[in-house]
N, CA and C atoms as a LAMMPS dump frame, in Angstrom:
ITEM: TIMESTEP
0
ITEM: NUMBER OF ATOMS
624
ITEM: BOX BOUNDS ff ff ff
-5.0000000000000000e+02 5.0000000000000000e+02
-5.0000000000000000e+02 5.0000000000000000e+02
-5.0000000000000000e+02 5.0000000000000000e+02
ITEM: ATOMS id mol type element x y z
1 1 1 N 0.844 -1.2 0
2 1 2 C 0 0 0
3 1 3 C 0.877 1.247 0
4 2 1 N 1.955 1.313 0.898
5 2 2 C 2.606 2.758 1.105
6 2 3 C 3.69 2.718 -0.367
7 3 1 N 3.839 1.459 -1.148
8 3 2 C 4.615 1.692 -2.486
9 3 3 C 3.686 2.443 -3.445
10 4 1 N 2.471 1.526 -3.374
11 4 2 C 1.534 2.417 -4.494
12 4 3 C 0.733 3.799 -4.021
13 5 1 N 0.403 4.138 -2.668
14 5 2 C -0.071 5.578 -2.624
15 5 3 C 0.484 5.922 -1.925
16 6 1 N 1.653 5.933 -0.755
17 6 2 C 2.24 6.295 -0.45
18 6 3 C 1.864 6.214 1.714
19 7 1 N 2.748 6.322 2.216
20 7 2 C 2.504 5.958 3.44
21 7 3 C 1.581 6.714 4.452
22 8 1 N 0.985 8.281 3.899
23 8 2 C 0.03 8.548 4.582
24 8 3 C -1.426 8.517 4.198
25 9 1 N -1.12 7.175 3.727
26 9 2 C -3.018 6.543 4.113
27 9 3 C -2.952 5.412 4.555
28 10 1 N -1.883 5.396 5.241
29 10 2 C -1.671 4.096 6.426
30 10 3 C -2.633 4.899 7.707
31 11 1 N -3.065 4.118 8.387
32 11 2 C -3.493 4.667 9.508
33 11 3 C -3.365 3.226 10.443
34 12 1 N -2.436 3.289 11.552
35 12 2 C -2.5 2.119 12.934
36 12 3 C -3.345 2.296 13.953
37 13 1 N -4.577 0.911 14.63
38 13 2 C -5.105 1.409 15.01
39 13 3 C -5.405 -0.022 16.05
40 14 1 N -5.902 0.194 16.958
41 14 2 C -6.291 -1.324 17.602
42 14 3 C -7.997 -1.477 17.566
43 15 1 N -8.012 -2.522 16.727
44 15 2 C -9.085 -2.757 16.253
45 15 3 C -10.487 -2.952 17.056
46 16 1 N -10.173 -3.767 18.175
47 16 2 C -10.632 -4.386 19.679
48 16 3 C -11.057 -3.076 20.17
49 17 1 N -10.212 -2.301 20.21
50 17 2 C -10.636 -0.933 20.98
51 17 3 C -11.462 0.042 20.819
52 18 1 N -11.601 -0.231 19.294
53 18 2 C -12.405 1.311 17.852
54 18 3 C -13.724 -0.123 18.586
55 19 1 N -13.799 -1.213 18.357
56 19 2 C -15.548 -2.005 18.222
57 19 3 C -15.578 -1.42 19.934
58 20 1 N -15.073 -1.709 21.105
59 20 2 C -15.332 -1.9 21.985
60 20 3 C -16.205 -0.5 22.582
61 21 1 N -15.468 0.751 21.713
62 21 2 C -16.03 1.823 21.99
63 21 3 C -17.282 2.339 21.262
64 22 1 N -17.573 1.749 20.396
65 22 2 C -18.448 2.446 19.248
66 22 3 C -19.585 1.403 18.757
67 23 1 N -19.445 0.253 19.655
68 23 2 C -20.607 -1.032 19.942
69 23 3 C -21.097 -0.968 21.455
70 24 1 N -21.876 -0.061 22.001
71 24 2 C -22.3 -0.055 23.087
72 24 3 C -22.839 -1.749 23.247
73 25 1 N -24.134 -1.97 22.266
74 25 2 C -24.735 -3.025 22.999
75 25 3 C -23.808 -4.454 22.803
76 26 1 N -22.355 -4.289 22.572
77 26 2 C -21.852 -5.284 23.093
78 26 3 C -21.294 -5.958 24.515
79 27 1 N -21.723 -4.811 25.228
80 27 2 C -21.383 -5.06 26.779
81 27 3 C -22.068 -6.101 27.677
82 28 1 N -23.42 -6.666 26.526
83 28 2 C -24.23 -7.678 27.033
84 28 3 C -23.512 -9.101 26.669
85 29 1 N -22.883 -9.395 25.969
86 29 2 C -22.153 -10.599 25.852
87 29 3 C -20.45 -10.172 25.667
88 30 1 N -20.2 -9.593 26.755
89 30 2 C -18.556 -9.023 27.115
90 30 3 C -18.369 -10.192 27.847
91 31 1 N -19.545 -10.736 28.906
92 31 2 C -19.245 -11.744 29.981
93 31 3 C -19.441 -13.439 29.137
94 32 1 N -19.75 -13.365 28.097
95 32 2 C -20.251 -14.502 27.283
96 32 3 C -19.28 -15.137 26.317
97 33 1 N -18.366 -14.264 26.768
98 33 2 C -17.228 -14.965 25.169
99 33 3 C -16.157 -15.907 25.594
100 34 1 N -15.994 -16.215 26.36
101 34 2 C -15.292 -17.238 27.139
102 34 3 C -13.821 -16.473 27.676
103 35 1 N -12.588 -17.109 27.79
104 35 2 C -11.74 -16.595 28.331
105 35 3 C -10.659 -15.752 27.729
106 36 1 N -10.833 -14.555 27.686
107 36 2 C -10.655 -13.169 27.201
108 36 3 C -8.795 -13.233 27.25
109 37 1 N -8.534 -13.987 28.261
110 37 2 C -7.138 -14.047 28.286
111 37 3 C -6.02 -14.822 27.515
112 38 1 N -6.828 -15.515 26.867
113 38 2 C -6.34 -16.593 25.706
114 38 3 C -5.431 -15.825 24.748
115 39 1 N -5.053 -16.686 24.208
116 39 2 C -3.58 -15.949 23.183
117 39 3 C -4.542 -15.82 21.908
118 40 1 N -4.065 -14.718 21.456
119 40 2 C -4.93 -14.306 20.224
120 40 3 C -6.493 -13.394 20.762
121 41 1 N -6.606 -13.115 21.835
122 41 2 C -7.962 -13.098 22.461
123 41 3 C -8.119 -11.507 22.686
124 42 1 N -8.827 -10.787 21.968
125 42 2 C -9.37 -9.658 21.611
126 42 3 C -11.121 -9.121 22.568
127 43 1 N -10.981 -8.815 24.133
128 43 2 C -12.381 -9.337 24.337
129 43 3 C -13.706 -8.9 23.401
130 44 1 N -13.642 -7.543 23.605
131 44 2 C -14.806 -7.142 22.424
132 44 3 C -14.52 -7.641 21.442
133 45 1 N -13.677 -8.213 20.267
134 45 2 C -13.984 -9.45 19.096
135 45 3 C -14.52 -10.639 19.413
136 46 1 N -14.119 -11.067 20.722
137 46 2 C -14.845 -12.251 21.026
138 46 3 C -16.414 -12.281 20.981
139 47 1 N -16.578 -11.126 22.417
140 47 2 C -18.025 -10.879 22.381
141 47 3 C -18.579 -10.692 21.061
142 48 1 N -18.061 -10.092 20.331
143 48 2 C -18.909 -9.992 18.694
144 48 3 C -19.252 -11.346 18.283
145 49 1 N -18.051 -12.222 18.103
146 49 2 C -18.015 -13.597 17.781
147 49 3 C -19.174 -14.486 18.3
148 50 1 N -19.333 -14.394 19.557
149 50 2 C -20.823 -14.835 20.226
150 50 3 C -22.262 -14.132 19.288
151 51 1 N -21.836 -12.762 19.491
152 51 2 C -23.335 -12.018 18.845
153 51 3 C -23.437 -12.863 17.68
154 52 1 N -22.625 -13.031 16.823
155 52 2 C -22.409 -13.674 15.438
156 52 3 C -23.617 -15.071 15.735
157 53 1 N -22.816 -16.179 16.739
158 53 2 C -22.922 -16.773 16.018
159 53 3 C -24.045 -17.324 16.893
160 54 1 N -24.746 -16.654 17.797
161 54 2 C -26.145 -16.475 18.59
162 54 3 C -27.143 -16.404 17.475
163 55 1 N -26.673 -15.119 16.022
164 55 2 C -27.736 -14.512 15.174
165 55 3 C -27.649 -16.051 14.233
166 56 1 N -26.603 -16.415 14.107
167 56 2 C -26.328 -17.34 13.379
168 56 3 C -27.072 -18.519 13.324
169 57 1 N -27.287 -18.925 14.686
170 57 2 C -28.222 -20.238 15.219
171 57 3 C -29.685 -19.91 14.912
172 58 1 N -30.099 -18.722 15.578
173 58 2 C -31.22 -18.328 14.993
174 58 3 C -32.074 -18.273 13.955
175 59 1 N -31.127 -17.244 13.304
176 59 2 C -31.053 -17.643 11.479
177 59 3 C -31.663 -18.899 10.944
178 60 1 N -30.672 -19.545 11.301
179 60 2 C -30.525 -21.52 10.96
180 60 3 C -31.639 -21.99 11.429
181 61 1 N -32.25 -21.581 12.635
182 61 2 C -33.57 -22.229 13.116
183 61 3 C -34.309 -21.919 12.427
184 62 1 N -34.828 -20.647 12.357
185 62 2 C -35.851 -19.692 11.52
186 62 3 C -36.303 -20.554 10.007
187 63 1 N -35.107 -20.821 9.099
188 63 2 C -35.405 -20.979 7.819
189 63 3 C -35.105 -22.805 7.556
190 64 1 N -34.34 -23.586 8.316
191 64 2 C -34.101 -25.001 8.019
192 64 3 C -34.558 -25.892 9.605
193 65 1 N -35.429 -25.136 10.337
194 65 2 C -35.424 -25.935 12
195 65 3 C -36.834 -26.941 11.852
196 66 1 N -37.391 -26.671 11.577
197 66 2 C -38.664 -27.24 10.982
198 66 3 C -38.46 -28.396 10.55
199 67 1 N -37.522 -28.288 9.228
200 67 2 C -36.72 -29.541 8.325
201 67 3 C -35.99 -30.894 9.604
202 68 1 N -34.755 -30.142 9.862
203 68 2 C -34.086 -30.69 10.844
204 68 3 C -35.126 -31.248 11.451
205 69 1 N -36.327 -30.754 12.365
206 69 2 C -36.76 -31.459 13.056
207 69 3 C -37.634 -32.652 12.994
208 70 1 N -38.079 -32.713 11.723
209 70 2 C -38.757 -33.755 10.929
210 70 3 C -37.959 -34.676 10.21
211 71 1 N -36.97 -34.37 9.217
212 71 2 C -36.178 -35.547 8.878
213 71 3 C -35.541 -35.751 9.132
214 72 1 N -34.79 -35.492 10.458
215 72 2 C -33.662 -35.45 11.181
216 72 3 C -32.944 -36.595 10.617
217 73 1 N -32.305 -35.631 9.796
218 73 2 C -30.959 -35.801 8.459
219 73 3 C -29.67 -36.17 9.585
220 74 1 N -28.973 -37.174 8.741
221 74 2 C -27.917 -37.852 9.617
222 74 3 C -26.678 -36.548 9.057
223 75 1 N -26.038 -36.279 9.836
224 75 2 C -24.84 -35.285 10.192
225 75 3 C -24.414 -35.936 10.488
226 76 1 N -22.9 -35.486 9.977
227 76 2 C -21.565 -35.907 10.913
228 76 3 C -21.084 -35.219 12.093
229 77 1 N -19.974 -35.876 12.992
230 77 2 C -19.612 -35.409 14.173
231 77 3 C -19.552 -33.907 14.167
232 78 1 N -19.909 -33.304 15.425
233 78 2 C -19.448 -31.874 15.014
234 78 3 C -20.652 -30.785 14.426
235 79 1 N -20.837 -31.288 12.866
236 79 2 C -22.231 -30.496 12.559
237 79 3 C -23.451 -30.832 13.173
238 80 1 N -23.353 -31.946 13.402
239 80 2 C -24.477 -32.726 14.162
240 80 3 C -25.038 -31.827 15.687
241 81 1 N -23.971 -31.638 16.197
242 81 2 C -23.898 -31.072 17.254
243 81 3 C -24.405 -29.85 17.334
244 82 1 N -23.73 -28.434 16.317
245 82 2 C -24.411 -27.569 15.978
246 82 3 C -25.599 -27.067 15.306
247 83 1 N -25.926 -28.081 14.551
248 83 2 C -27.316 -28.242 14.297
249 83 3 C -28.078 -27.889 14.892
250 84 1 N -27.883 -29.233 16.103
251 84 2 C -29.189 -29.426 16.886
252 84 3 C -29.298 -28.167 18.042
253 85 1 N -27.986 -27.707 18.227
254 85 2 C -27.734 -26.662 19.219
255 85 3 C -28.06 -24.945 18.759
256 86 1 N -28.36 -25.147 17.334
257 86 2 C -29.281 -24.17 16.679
258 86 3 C -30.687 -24.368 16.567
259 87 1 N -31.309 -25.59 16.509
260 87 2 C -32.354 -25.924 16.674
261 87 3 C -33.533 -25.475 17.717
262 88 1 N -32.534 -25.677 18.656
263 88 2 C -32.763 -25.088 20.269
264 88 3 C -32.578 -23.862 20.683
265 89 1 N -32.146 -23.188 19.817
266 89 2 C -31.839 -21.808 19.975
267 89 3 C -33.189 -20.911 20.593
268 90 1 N -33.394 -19.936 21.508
269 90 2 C -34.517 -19.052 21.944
270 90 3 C -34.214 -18.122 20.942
271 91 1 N -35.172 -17.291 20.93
272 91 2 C -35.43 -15.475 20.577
273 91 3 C -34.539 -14.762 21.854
274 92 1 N -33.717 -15.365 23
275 92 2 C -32.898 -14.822 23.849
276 92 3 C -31.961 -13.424 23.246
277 93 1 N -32.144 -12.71 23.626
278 93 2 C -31.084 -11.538 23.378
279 93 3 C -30.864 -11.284 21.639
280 94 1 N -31.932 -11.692 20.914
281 94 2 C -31.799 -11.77 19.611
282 94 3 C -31.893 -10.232 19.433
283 95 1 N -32.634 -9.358 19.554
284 95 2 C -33.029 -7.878 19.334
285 95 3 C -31.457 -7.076 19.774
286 96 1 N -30.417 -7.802 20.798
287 96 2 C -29.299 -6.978 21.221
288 96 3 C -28.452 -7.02 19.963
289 97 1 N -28.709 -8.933 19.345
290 97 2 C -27.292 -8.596 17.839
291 97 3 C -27.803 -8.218 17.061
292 98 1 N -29.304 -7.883 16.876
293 98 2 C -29.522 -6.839 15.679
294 98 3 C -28.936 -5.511 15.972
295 99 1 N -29.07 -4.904 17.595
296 99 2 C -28.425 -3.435 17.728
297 99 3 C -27.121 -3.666 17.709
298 100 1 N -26.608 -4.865 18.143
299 100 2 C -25.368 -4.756 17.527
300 100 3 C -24.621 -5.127 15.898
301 101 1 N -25.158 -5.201 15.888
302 101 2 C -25.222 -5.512 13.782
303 101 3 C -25.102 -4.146 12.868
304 102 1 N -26.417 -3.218 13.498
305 102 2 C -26.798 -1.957 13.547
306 102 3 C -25.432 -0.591 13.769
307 103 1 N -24.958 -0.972 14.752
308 103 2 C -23.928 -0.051 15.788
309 103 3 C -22.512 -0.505 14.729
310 104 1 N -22.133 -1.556 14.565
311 104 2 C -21.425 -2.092 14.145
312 104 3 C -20.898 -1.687 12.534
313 105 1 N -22.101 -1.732 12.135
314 105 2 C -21.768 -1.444 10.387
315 105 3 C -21.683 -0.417 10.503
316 106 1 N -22.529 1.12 11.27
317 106 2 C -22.089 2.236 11.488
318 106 3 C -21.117 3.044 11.737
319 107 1 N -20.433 2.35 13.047
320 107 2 C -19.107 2.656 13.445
321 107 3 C -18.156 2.199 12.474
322 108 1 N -17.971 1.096 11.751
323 108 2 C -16.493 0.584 10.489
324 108 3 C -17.574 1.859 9.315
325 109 1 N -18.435 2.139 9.218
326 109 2 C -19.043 2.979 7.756
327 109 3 C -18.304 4.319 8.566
328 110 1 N -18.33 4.847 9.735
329 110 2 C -17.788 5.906 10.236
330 110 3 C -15.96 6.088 9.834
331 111 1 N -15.356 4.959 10.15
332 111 2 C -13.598 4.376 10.601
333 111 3 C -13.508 4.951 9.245
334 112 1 N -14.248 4.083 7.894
335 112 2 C -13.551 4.065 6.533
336 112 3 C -14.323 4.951 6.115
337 113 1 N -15.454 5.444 5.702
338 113 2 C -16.13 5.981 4.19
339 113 3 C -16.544 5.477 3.693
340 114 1 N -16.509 6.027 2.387
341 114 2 C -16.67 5.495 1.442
342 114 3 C -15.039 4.824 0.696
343 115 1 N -14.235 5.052 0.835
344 115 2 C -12.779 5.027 0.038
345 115 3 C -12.05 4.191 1.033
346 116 1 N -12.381 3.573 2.269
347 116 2 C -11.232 3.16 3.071
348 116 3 C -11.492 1.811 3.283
349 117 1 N -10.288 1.521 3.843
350 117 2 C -10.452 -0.075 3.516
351 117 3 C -9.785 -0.838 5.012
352 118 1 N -10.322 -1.368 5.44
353 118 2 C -9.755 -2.289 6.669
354 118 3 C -9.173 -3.869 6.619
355 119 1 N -7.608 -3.237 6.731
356 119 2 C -6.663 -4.653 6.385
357 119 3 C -6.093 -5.426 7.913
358 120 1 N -6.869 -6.469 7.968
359 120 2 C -6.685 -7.494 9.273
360 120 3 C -6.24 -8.797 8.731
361 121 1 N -5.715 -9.391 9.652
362 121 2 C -5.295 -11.179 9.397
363 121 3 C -6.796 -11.62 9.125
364 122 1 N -6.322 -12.812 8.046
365 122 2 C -7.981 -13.573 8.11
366 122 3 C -8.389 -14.554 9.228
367 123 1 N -7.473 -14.867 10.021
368 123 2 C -7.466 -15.563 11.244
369 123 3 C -6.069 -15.208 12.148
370 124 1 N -6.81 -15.324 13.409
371 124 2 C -5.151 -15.237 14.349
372 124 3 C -4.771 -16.538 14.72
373 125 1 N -3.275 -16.207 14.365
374 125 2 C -2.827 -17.333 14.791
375 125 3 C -2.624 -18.405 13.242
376 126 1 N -1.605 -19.308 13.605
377 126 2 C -1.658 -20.209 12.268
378 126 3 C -2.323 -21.429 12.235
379 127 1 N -2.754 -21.908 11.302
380 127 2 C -4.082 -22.727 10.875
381 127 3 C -3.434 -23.984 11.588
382 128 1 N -4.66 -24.872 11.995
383 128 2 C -4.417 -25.876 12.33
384 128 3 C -4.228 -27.13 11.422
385 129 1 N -3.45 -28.186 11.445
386 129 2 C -3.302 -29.274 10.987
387 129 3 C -3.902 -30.014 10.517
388 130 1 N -4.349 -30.981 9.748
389 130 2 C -5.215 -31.933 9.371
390 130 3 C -5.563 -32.91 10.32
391 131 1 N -4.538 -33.407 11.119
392 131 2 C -4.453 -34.4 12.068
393 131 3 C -5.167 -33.452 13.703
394 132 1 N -5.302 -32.494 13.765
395 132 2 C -5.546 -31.924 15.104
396 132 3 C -6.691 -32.182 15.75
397 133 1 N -6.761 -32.52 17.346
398 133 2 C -7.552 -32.885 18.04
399 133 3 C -8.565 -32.304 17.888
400 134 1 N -10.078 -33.034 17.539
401 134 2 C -11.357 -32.039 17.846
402 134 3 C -11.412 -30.674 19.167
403 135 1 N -11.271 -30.822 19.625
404 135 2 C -10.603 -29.939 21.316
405 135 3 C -10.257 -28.672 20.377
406 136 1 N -8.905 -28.664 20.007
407 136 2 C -8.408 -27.946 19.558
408 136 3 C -8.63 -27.393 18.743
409 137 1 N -9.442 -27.94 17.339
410 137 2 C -9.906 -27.437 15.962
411 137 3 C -11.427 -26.437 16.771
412 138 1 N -11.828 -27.08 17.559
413 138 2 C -12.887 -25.93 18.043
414 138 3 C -12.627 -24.714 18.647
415 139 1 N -11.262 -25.216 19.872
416 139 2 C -10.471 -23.428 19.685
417 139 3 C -10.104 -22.989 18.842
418 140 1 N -9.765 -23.429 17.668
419 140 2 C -9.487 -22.313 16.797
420 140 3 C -11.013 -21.791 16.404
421 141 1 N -11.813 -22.67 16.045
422 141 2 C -13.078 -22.008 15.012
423 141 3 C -13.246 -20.945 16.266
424 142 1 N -13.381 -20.848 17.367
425 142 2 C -13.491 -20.073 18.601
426 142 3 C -13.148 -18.868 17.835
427 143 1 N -11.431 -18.613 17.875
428 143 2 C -10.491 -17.782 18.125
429 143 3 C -10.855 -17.164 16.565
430 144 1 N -10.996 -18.075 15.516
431 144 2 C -11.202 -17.39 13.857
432 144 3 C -12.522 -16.29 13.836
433 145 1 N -13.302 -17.066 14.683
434 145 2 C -14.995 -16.202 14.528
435 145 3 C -14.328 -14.976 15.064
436 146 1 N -13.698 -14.574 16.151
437 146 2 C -13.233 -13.641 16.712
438 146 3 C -13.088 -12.039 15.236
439 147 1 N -12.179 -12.684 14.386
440 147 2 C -12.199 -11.719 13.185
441 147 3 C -12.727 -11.911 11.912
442 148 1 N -13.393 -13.65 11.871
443 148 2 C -14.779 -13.481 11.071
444 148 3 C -15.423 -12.721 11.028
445 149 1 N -15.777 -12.494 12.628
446 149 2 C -17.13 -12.088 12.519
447 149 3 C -17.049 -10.467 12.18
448 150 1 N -16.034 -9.812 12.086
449 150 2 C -15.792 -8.214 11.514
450 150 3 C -16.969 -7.962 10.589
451 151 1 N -16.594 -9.003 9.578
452 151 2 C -17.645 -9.21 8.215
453 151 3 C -18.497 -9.437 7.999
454 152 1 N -18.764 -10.579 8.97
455 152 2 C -20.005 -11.031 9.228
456 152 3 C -21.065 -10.25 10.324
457 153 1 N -20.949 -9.766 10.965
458 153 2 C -22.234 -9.256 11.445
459 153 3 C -22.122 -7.571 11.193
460 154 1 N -21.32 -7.007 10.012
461 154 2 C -21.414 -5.727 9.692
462 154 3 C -21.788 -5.902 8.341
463 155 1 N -21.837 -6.938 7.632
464 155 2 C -22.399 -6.777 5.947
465 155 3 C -21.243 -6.198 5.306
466 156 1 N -19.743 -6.322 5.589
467 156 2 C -19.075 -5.435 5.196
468 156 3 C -18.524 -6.401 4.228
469 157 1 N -17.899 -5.97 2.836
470 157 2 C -17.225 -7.03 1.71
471 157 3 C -16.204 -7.322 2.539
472 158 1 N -15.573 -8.646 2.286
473 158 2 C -13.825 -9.071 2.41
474 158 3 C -13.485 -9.608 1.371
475 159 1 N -12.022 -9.654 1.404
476 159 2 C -11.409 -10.716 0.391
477 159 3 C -10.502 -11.193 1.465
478 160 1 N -9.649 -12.209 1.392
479 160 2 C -8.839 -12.929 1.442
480 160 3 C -7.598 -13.014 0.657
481 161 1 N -6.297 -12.71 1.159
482 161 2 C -5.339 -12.683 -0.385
483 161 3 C -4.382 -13.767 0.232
484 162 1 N -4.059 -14.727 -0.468
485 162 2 C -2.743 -15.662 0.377
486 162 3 C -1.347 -14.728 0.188
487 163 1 N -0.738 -15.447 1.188
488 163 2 C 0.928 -14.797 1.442
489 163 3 C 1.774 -15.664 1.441
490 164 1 N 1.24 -16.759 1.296
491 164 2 C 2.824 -17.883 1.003
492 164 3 C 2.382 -18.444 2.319
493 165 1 N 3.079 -19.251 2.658
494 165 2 C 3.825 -20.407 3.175
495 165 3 C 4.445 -19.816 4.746
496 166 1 N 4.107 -20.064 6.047
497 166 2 C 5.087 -19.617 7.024
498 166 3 C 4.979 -21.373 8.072
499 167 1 N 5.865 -21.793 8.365
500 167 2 C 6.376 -22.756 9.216
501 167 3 C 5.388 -23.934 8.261
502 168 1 N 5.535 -23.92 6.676
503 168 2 C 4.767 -25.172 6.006
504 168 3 C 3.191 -25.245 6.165
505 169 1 N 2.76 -23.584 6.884
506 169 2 C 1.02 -23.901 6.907
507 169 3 C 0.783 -22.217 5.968
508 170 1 N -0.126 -22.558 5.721
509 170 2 C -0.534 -20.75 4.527
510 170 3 C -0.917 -19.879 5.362
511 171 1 N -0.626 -18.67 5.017
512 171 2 C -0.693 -17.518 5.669
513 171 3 C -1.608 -16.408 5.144
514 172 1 N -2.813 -15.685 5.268
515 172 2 C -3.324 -14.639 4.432
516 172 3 C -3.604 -13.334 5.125
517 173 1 N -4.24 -12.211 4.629
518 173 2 C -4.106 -11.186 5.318
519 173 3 C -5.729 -10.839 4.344
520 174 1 N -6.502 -9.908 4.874
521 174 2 C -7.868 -10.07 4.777
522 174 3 C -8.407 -8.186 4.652
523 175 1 N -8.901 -7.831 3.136
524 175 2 C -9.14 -6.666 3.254
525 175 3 C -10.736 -6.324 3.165
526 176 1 N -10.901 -5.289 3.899
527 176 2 C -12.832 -5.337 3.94
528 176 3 C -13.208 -3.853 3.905
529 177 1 N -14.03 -3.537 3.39
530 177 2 C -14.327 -2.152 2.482
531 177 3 C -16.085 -1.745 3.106
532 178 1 N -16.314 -0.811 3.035
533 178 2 C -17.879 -0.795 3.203
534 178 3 C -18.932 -1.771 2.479
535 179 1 N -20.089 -2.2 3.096
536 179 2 C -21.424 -3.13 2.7
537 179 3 C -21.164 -2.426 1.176
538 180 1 N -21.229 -3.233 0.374
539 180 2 C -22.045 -2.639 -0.882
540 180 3 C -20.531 -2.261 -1.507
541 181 1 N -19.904 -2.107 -1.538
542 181 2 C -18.376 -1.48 -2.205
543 181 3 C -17.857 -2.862 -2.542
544 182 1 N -18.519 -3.599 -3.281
545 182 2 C -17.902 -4.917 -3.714
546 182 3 C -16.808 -4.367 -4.902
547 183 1 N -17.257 -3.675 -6.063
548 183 2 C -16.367 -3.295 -6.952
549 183 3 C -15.051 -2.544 -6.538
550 184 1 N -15.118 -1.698 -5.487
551 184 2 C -14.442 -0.707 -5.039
552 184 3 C -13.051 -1.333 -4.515
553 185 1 N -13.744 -2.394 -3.871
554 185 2 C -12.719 -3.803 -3.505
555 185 3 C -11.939 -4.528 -4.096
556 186 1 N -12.793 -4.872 -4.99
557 186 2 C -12.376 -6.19 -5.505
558 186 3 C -10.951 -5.33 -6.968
559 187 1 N -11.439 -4.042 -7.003
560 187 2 C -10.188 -3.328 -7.634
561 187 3 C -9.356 -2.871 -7.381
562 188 1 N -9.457 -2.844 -5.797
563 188 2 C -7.916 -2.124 -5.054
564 188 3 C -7.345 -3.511 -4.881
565 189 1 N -7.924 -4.635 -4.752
566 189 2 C -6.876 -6.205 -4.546
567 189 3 C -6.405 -6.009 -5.892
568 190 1 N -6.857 -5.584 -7.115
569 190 2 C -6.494 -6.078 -8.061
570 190 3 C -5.17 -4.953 -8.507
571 191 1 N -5.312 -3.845 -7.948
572 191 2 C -4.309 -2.811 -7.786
573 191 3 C -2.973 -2.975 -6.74
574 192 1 N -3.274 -3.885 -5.97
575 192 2 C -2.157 -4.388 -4.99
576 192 3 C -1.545 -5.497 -5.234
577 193 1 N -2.144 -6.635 -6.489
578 193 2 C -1.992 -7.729 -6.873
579 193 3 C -0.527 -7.782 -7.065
580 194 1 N 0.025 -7.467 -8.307
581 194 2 C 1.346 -7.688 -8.557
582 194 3 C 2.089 -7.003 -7.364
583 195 1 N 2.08 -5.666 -6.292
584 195 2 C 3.399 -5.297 -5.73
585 195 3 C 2.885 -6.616 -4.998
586 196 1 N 2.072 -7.502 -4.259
587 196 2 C 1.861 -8.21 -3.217
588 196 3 C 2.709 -9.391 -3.49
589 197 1 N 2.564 -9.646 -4.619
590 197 2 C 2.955 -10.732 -4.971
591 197 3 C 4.878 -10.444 -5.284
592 198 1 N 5.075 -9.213 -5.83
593 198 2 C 6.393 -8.922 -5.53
594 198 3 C 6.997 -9.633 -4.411
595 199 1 N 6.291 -8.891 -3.252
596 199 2 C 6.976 -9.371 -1.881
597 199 3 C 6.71 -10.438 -1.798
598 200 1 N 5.82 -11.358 -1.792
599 200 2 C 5.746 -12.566 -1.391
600 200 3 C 7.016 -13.84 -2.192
601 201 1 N 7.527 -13.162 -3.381
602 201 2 C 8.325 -13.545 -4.15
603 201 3 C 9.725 -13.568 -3.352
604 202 1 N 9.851 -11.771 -2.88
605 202 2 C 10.944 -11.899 -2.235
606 202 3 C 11.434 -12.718 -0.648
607 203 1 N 10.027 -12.879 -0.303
608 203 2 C 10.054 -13.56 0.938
609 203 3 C 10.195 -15.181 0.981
610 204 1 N 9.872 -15.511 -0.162
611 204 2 C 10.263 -16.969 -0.375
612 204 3 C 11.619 -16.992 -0.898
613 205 1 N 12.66 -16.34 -1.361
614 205 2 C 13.707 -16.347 -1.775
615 205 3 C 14.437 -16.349 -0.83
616 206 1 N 13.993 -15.555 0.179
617 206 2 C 14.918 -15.41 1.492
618 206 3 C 14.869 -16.209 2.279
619 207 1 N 13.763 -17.054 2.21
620 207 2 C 13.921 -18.284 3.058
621 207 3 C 14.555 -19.552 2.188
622 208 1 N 14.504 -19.762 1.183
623 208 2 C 15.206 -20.899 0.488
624 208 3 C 16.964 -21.068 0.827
């Protein structure tokens, strides 16, 4: 970014801190996101991560719970579980992740504009293994919703761009633009494409 427009439209900022202040009604599931002290652990992203995936279950009940509950379709380990644990879902605190849905897309439509763009990891932390304990693959989906859910409960576009290779697992970095600025997006990746890939060129050279 600072090769092609130059370094003052960088702006550093802690991300956790801009939602925590400018999402009031996330203070209702601040106590709900599990343990805030975890590595990678952002509390207001977490709490979002809950709002997420509270609206999420809901959602899922609303339009396929009916189904589920009549042909109760064989799932595998895992989905099975969430399924049914959406199934069961109440109208509990549903009206708070709409105000926070609400608050949310407002405050990142406030951060950027129309022209600005918010560049985060697509997950913290590096991806887990093929072989990794169920236990563990669920802390991560935990720890990923954390900056999923940026996107997801603000309507805001992302992309995803890979970066190569770090300790033999892939690495990406994740840019997200205002609801509705799909084009606006999808042409500044395409404007960053080759320097990105520059570096990623030079960064594999240096490790060989």
């Amino acid at each position: 970014v600072e090769k092609l427009y130059g370094g003052g439209v960088i702006k550093h900022m802690t991300l956790g801190d801009y939602v925590k202040d400018n999402v009031p009604s996330l203070t209702r599931f601040m106590s709900l996101g599990g343990d805030s002290k975890e590595e990678y652990s952002l509390p207001s992203l977490v709490a979002l991560s809950s709002a997420m995936r509270l609206l999420q279950r809901y959602e899922f009940k609303i339009n396929h719970g009916e189904w589920v509950t009549s042909v109760k379709p064989s799932l595998g380990p895992g989905i099975a579980e969430r399924v049914w644990e959406a199934v069961r879902t109440t109208d509990e605190n549903i009206d708070i992740c709409h105000s926070v849905k609400t608050e949310l897309r407002g405050a990142l439509s406030s951060l950027l504009g129309d022209f600005g763009i918010l560049v985060i990891p697509t997950v913290p932390g590096l991806l887990p293994k093929l072989q990794t304990e169920p236990s563990a693959l669920e802390s991560f989906r935990a720890r990923a919703f954390s900056l999923l859910s940026v996107a997801g409960v603000s309507g805001f576009c992302q992309v995803s761009i890979p970066l190569g290779m770090y300790d033999h697992l892939p690495v990406s970095v994740s840019l997200l633009a205002k609801h509705g600025s799909d084009m606006f997006l999808l042409s500044t990746v395409e404007a960053l494409s080759g320097t990105i890939k520059e570096h990623i060129d030079v960064a594999v050279e240096s490790d060989v």
